[in-house]
PQR file with spaces between the fields and no chain letter, atoms N, CA, C, O and H, PARSE charges and radii, in Angstrom:
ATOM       1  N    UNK     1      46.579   86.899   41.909 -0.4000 1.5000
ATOM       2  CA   UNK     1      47.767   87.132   41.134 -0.0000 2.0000
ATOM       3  C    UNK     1      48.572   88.268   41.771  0.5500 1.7000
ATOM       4  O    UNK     1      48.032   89.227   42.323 -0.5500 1.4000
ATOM       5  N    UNK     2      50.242   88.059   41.633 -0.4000 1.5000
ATOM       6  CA   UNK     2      50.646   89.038   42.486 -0.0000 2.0000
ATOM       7  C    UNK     2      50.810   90.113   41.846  0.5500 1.7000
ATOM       8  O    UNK     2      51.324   89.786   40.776 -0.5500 1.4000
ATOM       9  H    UNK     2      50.680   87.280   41.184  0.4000 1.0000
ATOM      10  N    UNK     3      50.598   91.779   41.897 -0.4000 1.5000
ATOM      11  CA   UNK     3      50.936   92.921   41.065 -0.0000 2.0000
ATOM      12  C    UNK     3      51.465   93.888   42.197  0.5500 1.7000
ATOM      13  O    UNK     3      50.920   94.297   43.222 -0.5500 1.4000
ATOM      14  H    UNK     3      50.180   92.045   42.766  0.4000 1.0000
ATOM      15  N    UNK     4      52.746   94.115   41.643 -0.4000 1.5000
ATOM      16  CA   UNK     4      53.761   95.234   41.676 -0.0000 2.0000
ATOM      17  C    UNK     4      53.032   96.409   42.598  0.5500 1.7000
ATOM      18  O    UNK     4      51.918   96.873   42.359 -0.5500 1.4000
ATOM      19  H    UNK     4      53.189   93.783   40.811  0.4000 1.0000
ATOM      20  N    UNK     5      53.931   96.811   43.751 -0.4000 1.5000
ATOM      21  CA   UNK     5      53.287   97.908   44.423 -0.0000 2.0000
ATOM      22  C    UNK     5      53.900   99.094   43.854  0.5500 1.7000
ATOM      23  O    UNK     5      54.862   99.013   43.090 -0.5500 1.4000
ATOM      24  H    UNK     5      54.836   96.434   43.946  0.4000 1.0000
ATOM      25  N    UNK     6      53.343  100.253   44.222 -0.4000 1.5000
ATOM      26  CA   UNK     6      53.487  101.147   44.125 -0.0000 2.0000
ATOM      27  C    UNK     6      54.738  101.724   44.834  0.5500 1.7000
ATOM      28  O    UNK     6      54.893  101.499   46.034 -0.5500 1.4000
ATOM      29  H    UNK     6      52.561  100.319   44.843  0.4000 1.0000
ATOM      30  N    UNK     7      55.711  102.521   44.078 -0.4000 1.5000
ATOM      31  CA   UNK     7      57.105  102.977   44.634 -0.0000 2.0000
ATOM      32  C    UNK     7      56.976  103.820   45.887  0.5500 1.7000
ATOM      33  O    UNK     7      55.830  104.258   45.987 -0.5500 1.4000
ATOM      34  H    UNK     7      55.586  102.704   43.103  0.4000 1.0000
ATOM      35  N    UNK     8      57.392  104.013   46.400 -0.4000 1.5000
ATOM      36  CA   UNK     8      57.415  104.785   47.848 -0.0000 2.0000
ATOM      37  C    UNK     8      58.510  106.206   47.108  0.5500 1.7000
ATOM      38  O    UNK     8      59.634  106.094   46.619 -0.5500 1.4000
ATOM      39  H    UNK     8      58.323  103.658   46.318  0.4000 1.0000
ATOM      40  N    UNK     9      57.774  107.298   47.253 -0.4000 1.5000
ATOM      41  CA   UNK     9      57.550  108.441   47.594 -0.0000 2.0000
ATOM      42  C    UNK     9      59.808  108.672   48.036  0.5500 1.7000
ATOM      43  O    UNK     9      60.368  108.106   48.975 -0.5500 1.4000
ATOM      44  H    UNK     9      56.861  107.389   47.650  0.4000 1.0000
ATOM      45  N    UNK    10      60.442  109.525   47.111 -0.4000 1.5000
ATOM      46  CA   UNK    10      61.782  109.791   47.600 -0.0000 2.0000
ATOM      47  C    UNK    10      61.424  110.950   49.458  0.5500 1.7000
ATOM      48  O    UNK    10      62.182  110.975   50.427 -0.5500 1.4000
ATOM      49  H    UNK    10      59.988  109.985   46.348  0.4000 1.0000
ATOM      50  N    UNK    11      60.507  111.462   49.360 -0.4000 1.5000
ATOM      51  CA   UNK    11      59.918  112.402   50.533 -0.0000 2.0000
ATOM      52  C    UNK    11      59.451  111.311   51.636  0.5500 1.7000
ATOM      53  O    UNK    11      59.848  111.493   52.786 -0.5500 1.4000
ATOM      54  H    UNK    11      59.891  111.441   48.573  0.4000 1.0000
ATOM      55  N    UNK    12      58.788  110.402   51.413 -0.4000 1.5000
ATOM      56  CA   UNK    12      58.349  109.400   52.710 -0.0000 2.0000
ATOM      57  C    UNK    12      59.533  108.550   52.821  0.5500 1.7000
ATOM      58  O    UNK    12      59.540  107.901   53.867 -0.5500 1.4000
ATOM      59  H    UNK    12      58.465  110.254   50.478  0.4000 1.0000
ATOM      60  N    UNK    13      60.435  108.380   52.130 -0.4000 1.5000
ATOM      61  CA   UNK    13      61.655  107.690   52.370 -0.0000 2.0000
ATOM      62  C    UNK    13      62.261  108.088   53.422  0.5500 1.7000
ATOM      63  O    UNK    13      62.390  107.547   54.520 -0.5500 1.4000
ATOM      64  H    UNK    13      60.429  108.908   51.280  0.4000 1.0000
ATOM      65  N    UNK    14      62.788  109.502   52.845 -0.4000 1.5000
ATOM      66  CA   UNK    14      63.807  110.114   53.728 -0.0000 2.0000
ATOM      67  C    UNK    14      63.017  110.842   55.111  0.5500 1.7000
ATOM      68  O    UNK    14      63.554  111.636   55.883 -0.5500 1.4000
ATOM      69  H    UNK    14      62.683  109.941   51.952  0.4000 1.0000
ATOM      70  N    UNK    15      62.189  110.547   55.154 -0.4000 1.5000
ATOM      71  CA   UNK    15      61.103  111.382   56.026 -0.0000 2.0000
ATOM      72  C    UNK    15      61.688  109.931   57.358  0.5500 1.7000
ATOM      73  O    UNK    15      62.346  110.171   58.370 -0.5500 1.4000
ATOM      74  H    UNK    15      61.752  109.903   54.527  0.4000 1.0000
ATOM      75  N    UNK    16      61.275  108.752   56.989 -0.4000 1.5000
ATOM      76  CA   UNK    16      60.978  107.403   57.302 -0.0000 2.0000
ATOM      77  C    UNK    16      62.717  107.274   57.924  0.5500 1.7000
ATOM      78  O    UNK    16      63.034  106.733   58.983 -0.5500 1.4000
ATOM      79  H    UNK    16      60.741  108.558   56.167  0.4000 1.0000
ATOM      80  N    UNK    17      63.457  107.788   57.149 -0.4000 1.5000
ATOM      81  CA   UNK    17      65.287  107.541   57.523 -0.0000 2.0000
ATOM      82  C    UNK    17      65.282  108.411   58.686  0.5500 1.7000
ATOM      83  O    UNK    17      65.492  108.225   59.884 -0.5500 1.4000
ATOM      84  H    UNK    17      63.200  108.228   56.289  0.4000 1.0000
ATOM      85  N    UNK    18      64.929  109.590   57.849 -0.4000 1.5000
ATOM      86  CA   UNK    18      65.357  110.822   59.206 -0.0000 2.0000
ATOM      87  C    UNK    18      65.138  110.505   60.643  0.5500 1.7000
ATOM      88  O    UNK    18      65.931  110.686   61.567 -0.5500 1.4000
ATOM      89  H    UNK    18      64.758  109.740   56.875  0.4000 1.0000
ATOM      90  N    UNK    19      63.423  109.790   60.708 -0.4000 1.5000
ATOM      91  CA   UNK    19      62.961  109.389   61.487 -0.0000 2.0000
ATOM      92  C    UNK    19      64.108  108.428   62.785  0.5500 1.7000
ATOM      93  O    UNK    19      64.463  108.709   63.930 -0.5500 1.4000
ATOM      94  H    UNK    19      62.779  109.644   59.958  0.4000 1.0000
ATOM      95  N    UNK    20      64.359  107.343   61.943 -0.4000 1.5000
ATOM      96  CA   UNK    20      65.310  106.257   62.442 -0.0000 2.0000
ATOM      97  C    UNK    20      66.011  106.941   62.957  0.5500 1.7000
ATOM      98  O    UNK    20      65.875  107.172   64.159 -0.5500 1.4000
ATOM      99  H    UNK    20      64.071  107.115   61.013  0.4000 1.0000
ATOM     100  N    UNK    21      67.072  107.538   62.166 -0.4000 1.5000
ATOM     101  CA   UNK    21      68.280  107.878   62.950 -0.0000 2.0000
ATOM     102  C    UNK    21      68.234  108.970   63.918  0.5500 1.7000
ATOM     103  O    UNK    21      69.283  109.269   64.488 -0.5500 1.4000
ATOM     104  H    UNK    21      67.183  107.351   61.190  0.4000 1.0000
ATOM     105  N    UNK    22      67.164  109.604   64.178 -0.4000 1.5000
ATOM     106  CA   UNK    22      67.042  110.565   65.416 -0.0000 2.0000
ATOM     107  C    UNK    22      66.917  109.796   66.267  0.5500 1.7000
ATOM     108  O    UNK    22      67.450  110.062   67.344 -0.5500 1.4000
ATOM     109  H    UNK    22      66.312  109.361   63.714  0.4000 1.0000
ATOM     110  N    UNK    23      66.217  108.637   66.126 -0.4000 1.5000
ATOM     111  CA   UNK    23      65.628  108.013   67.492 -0.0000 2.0000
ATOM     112  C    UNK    23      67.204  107.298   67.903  0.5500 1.7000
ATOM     113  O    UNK    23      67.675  107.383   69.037 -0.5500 1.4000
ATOM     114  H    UNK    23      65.784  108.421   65.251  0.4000 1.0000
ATOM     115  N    UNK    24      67.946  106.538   66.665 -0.4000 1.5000
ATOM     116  CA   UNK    24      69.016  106.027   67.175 -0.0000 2.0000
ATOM     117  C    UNK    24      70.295  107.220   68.047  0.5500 1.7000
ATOM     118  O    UNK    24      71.115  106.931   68.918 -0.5500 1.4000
ATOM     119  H    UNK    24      67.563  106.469   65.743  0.4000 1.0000
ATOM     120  N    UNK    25      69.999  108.671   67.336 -0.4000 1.5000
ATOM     121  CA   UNK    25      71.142  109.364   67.877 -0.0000 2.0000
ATOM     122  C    UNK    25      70.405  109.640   69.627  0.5500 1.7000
ATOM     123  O    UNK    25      71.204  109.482   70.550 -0.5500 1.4000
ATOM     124  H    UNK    25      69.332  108.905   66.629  0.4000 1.0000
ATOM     125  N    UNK    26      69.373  109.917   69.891 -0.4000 1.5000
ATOM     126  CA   UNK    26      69.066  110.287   70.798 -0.0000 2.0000
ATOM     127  C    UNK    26      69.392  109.118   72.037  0.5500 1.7000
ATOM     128  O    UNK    26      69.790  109.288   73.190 -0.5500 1.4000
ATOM     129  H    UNK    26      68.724  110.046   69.141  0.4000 1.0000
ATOM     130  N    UNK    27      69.022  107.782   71.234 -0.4000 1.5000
ATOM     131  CA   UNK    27      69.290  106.783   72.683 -0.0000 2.0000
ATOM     132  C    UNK    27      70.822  106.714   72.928  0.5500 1.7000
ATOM     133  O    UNK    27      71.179  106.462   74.079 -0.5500 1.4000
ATOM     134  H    UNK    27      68.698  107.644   70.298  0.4000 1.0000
ATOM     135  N    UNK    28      71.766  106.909   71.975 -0.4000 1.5000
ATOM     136  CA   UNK    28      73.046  107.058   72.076 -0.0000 2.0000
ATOM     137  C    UNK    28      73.329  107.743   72.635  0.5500 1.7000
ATOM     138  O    UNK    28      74.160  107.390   73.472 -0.5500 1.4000
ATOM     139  H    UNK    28      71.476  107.114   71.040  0.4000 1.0000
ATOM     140  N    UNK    29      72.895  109.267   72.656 -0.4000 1.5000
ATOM     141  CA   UNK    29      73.122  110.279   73.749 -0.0000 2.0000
ATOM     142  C    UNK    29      73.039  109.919   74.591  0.5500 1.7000
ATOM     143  O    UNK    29      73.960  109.899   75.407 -0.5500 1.4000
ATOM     144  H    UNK    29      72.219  109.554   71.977  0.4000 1.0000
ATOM     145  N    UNK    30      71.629  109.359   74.833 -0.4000 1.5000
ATOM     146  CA   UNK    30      71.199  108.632   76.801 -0.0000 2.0000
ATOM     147  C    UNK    30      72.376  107.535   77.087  0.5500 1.7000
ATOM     148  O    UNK    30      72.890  107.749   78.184 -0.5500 1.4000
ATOM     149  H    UNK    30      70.880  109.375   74.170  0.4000 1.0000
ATOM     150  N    UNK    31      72.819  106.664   76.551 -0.4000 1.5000
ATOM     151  CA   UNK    31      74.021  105.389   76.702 -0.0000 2.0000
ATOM     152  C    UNK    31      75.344  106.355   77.050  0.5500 1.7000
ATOM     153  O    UNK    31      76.111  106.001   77.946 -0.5500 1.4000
ATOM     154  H    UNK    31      72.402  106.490   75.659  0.4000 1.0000
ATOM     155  N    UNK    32      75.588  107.645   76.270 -0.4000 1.5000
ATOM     156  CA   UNK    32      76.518  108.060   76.289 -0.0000 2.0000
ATOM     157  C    UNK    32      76.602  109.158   77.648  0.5500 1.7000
ATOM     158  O    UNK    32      77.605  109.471   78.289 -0.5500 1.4000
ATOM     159  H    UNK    32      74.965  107.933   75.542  0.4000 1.0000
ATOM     160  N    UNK    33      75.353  109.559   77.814 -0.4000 1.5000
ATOM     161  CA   UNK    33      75.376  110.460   79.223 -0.0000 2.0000
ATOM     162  C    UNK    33      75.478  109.520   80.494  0.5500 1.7000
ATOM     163  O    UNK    33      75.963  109.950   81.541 -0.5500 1.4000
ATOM     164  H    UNK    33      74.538  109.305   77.294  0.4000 1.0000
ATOM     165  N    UNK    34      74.998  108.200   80.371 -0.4000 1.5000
ATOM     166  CA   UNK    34      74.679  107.320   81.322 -0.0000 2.0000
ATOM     167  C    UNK    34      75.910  106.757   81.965  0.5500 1.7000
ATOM     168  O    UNK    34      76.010  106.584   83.180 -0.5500 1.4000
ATOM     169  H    UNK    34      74.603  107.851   79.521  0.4000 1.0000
ATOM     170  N    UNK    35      76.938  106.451   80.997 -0.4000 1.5000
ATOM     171  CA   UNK    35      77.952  105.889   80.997 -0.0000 2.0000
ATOM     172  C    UNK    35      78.686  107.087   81.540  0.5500 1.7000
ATOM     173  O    UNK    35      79.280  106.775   82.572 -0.5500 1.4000
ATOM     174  H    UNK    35      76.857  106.592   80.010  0.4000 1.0000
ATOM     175  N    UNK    36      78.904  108.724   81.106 -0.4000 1.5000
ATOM     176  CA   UNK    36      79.684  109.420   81.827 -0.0000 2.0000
ATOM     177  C    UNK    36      79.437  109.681   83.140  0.5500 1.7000
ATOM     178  O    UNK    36      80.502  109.968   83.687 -0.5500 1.4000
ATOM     179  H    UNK    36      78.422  108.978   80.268  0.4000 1.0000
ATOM     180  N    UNK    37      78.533  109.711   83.884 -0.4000 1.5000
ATOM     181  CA   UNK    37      77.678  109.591   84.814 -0.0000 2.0000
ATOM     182  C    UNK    37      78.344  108.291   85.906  0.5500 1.7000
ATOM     183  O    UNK    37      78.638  108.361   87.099 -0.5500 1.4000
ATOM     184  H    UNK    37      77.668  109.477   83.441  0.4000 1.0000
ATOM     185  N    UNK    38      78.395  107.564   85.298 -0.4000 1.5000
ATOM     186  CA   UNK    38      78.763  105.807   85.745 -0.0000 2.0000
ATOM     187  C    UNK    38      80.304  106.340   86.260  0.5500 1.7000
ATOM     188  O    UNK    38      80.885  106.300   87.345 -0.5500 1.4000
ATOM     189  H    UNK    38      78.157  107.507   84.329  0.4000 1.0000
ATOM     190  N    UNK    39      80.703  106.933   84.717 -0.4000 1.5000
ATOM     191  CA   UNK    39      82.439  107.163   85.298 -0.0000 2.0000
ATOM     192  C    UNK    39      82.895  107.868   85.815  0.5500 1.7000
ATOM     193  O    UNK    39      84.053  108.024   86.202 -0.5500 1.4000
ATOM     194  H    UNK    39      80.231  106.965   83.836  0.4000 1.0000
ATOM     195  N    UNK    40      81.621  108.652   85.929 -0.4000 1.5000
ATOM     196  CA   UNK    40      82.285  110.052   87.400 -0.0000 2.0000
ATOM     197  C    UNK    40      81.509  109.225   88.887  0.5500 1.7000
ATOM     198  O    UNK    40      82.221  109.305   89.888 -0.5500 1.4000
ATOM     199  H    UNK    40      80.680  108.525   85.615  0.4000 1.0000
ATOM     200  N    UNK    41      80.538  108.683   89.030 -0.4000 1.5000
ATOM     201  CA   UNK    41      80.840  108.443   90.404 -0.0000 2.0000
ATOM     202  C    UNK    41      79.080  109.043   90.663  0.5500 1.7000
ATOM     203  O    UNK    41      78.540  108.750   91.730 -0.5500 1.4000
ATOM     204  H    UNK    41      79.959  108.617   88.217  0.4000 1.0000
ATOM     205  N    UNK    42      78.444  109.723   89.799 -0.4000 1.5000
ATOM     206  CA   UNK    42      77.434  110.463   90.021 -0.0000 2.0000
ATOM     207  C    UNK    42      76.247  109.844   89.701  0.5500 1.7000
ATOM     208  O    UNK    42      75.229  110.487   89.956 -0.5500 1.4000
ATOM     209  H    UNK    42      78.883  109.961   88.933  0.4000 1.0000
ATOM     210  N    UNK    43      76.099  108.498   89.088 -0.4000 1.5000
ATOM     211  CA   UNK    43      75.007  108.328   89.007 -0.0000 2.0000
ATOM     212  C    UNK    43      74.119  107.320   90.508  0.5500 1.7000
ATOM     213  O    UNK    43      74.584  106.572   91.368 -0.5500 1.4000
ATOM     214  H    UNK    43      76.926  107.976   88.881  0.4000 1.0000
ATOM     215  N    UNK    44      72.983  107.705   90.269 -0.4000 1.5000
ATOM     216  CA   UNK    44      72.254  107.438   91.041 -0.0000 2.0000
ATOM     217  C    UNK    44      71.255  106.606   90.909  0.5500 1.7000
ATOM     218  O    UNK    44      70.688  106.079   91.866 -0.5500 1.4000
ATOM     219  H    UNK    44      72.605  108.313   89.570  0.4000 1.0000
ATOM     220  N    UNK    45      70.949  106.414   89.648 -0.4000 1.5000
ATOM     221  CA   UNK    45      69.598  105.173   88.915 -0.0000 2.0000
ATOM     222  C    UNK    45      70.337  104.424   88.231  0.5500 1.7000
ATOM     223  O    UNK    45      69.752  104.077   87.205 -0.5500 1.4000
ATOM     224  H    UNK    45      71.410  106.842   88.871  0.4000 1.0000
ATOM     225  N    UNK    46      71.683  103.878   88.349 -0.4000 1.5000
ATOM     226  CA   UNK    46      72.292  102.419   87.539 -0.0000 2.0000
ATOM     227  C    UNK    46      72.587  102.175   89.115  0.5500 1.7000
ATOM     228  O    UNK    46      72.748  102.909   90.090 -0.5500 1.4000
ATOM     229  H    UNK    46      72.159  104.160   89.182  0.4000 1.0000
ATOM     230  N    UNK    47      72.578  100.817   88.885 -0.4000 1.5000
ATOM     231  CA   UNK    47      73.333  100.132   90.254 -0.0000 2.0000
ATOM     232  C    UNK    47      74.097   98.774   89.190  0.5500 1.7000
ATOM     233  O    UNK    47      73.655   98.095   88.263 -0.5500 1.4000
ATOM     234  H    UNK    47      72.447  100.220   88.093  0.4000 1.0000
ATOM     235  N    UNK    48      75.180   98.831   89.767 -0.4000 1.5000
ATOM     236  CA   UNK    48      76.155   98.188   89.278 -0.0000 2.0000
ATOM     237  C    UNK    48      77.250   97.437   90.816  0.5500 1.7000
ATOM     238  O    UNK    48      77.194   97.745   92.007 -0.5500 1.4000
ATOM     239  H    UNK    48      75.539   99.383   90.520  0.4000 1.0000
ATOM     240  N    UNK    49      78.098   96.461   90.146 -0.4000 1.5000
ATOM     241  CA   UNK    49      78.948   95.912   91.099 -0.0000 2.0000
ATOM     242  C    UNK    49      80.384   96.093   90.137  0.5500 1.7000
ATOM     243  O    UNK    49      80.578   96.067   88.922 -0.5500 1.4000
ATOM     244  H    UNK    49      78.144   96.211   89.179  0.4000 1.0000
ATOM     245  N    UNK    50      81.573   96.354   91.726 -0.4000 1.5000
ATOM     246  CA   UNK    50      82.554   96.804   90.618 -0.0000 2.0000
ATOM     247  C    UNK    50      83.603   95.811   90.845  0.5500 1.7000
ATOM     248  O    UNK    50      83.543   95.205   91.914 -0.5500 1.4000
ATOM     249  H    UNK    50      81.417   96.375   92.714  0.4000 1.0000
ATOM     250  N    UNK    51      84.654   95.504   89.949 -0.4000 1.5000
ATOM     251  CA   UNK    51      85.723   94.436   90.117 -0.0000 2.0000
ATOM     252  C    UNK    51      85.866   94.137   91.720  0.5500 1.7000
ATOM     253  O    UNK    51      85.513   93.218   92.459 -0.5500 1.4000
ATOM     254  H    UNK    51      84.703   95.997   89.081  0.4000 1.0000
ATOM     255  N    UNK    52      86.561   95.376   91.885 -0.4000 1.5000
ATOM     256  CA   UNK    52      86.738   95.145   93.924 -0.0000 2.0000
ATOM     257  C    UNK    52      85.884   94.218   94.297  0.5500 1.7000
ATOM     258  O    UNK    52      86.366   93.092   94.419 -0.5500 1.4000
ATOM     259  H    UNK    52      86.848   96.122   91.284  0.4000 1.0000
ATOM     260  N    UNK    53      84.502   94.374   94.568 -0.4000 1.5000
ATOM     261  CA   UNK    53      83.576   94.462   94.798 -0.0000 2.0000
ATOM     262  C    UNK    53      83.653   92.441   94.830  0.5500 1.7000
ATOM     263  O    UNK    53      83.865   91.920   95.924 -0.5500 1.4000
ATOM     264  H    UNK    53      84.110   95.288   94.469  0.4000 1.0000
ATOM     265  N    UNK    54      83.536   91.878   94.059 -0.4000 1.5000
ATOM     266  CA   UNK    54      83.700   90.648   93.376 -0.0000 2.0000
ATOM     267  C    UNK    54      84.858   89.724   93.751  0.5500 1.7000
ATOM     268  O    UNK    54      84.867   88.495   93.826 -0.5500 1.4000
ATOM     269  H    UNK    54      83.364   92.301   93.169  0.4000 1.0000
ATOM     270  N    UNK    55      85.929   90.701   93.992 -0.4000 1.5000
ATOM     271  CA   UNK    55      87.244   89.794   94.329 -0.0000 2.0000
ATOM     272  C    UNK    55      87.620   89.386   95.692  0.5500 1.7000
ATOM     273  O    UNK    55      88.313   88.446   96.082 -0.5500 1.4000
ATOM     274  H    UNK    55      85.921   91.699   93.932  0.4000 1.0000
ATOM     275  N    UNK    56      87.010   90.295   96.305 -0.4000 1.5000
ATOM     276  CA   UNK    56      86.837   90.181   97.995 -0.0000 2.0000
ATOM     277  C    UNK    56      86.277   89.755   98.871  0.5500 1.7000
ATOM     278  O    UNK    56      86.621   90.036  100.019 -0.5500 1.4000
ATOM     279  H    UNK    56      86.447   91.058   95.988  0.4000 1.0000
């Protein structure tokens, strides 16, 4: 028979959120450093092909 769980904790909630969204702000940082990196000319661990590159 199915019975009702037990509520989750307002502290393991937000514990559980906080969690998430650090991990999401942090990879955003990395996308966002990666990409400035890309647009200055400086990176060195993306390899990419650029329009030119394609049309010629």
């Amino acid at each position: 028979m199915a019975v009702p769980k037990k509520r989750t904790s307002k502290c393991k909630k937000n514990k559980r959120k906080a969690q998430w969204k650090s991990k999401a702000n942090l990879e955003g940082r990395k996308a966002y450093a990666l990409a400035c990196s890309v647009f200055t000319g400086k990176s060195k661990g993306f390899i990419y092909t650029s329009l030119e590159d394609e049309t010629t």
